[in-house]
C-alpha positions as CSV (number, residue, x, y, z in Angstrom):
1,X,47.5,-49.6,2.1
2,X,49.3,-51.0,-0.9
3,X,50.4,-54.7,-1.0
4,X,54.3,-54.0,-0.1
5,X,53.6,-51.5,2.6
6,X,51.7,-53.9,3.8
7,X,54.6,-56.5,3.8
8,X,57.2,-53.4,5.2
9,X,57.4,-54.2,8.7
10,X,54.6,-56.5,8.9
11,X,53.9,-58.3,12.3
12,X,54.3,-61.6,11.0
13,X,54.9,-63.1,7.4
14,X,53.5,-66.0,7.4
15,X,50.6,-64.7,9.0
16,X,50.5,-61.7,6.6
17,X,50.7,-64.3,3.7
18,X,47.5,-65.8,5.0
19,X,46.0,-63.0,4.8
20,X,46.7,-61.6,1.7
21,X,46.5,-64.8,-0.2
22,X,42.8,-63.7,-1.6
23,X,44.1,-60.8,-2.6
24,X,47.8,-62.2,-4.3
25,X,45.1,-65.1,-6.2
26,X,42.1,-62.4,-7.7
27,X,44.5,-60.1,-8.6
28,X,46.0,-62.4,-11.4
29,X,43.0,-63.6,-12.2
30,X,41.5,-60.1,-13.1
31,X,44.2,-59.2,-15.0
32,X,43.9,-62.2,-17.1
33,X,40.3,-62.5,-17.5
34,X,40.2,-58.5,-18.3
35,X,39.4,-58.9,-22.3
36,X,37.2,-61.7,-22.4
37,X,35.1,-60.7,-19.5
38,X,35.8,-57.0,-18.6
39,X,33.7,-56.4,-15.2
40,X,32.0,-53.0,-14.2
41,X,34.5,-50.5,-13.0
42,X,32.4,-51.2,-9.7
43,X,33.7,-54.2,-9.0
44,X,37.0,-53.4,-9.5
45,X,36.6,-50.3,-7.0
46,X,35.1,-53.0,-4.6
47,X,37.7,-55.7,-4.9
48,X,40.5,-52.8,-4.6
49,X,38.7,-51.9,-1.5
50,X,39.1,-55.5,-0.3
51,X,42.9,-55.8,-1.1
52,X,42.9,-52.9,1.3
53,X,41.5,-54.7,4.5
54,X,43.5,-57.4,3.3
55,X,46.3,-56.1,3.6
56,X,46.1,-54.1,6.7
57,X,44.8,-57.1,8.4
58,X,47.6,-58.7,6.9
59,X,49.9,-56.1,8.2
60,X,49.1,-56.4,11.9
61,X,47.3,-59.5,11.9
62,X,43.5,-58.7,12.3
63,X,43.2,-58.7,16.4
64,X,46.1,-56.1,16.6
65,X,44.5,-53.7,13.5
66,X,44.4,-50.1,15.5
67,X,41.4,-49.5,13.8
68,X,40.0,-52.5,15.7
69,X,41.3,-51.1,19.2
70,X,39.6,-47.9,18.2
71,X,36.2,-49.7,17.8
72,X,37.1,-52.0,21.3
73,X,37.1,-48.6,23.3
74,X,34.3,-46.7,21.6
75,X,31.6,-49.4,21.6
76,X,32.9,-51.1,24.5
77,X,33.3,-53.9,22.8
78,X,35.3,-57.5,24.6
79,X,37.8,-57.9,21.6
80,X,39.5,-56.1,18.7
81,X,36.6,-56.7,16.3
82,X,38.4,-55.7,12.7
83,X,38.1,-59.1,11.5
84,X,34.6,-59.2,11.7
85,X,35.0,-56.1,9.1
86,X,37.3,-58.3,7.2
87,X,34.4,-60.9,7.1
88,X,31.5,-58.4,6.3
89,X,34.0,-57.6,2.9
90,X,34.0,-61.1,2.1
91,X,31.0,-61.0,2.3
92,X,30.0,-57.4,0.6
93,X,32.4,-57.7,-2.7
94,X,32.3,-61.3,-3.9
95,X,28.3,-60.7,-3.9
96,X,28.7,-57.8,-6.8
97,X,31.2,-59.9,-8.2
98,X,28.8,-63.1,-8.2
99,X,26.1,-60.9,-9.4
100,X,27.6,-59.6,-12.6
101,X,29.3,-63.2,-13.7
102,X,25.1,-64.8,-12.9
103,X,23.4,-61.6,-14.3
104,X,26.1,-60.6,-17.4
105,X,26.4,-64.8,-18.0
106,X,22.2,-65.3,-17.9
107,X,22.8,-67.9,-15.6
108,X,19.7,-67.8,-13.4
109,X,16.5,-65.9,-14.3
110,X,14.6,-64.1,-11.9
111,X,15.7,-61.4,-9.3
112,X,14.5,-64.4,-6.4
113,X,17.4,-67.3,-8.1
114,X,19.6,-64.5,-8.3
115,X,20.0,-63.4,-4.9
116,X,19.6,-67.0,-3.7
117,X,22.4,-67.7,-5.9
118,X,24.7,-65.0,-4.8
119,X,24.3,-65.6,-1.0
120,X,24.2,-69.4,-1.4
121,X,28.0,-68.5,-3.4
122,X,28.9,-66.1,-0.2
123,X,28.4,-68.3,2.0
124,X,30.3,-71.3,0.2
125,X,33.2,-68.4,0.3
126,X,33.2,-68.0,3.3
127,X,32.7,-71.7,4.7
128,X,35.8,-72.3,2.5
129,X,37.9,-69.6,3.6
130,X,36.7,-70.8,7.4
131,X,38.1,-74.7,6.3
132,X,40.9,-72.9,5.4
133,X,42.1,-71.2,8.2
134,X,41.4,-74.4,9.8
135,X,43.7,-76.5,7.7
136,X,46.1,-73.4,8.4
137,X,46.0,-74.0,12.1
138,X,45.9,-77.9,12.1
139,X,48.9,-77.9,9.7
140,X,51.2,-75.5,11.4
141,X,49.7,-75.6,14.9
142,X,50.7,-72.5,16.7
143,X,51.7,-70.8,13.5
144,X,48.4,-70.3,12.6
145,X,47.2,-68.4,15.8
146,X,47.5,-65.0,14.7
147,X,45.7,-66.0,11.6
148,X,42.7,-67.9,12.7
149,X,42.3,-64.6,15.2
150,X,39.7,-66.0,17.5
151,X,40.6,-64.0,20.4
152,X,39.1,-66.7,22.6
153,X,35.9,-66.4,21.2
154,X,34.2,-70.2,20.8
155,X,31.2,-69.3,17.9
156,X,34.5,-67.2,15.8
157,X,33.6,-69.1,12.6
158,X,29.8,-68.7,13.2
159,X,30.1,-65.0,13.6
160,X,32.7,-64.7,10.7
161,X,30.1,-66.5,8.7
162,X,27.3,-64.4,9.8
163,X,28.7,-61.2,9.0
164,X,29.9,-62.6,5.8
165,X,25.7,-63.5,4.8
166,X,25.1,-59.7,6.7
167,X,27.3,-58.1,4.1
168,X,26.1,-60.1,1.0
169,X,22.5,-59.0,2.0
170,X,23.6,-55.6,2.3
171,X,25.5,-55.3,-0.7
172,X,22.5,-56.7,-2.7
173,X,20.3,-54.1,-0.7
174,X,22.4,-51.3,-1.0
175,X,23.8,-51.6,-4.7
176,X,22.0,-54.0,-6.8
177,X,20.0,-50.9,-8.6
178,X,23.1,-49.4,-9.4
179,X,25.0,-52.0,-10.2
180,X,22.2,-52.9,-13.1
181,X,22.5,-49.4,-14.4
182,X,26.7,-49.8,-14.3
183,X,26.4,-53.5,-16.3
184,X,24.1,-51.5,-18.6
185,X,26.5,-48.9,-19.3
186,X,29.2,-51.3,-19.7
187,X,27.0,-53.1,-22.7
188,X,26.5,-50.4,-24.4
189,X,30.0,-49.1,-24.2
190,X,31.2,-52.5,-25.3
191,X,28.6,-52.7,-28.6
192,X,29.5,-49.1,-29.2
193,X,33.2,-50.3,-29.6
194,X,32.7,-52.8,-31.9
């Protein structure tokens, strides 16, 4: 879902500004940061890929995503539970990002600094983004409702955090081999340039 069909029609825009405020902040950021530091074409898949469950979060607020009422009814599950997908993202991407700025920079040595480095920097996302939405709510009281999407659920921020750590650990399972073989590529394409 592209940023202004996400906008079109969206439940709420406030709320949808909330949500796609990660997403509206990286985005320049990339783009200016693109010839001093050009990142694998990995992580810019990845990030796109977050934008997109931005943004549809964004565009129905994350406890009304259908994709969310589709999971509710197939795994029986209490509550519409996209935002914990949301939170596994924030998790999954800024870990790849994180690795390539600690591995590409030389900023820790050692594979066992480097993932404690990454998912000590996940989880300072994420308590961050968790403050934030806090703020959100305390500064606009029921504004914010839709955006902190709790759903009644007391331990939301625990659990948001949680799948946040689950999906840095998984993205450092799951990709970390080929991510060094994509930074590799990218090194030699850059000297070959030159």
């Amino acid at each position: 879902m592209g940023l202004g069909a996400s906008f079109v029609d969206c439940k709420d825009r406030f709320t949808w500004l909330l949500e796609v405020a990660p997403a509206l902040i990286a985005a320049p950021i990339l783009v200016a940061t693109y010839r001093r530091f050009r990142f694998t074409n990995m992580v810019y898949v990845l990030v796109t890929f977050h934008a997109g469950v931005l943004m549809l979060g964004g565009h129905y607020t994350y406890a009304e995503v259908p994709l969310g009422f589709w999971m509710e009814r197939a795994f029986h599950f209490t509550r519409n539970h996209y935002d914990r997908i949301g939170h596994f993202t924030q998790g999954f991407v800024p870990a790849i990002v994180a690795r390539e700025i600690l591995v590409r920079k030389r900023v820790v040595s050692g594979r066992g600094w480097l993932v404690l480095f990454v998912m000590s920097f996940c989880l300072a996302v994420s308590a961050l983004y968790e403050l934030f939405e806090w703020v959100a709510a305390v500064a606009t009281s029921d504004g914010a409702t839709a955006f902190l999407g709790t759903q009644g659920d007391p331990w939301d921020t625990q659990e948001d955090m949680l799948m946040c750590l689950i999906g840095a650990a998984t993205a450092l399972l799951v990709l970390s081999a080929l991510h060094d073989r994509t930074m590799a590529a990218l090194t030699l394409r850059s000297r070959a340039q030159r």
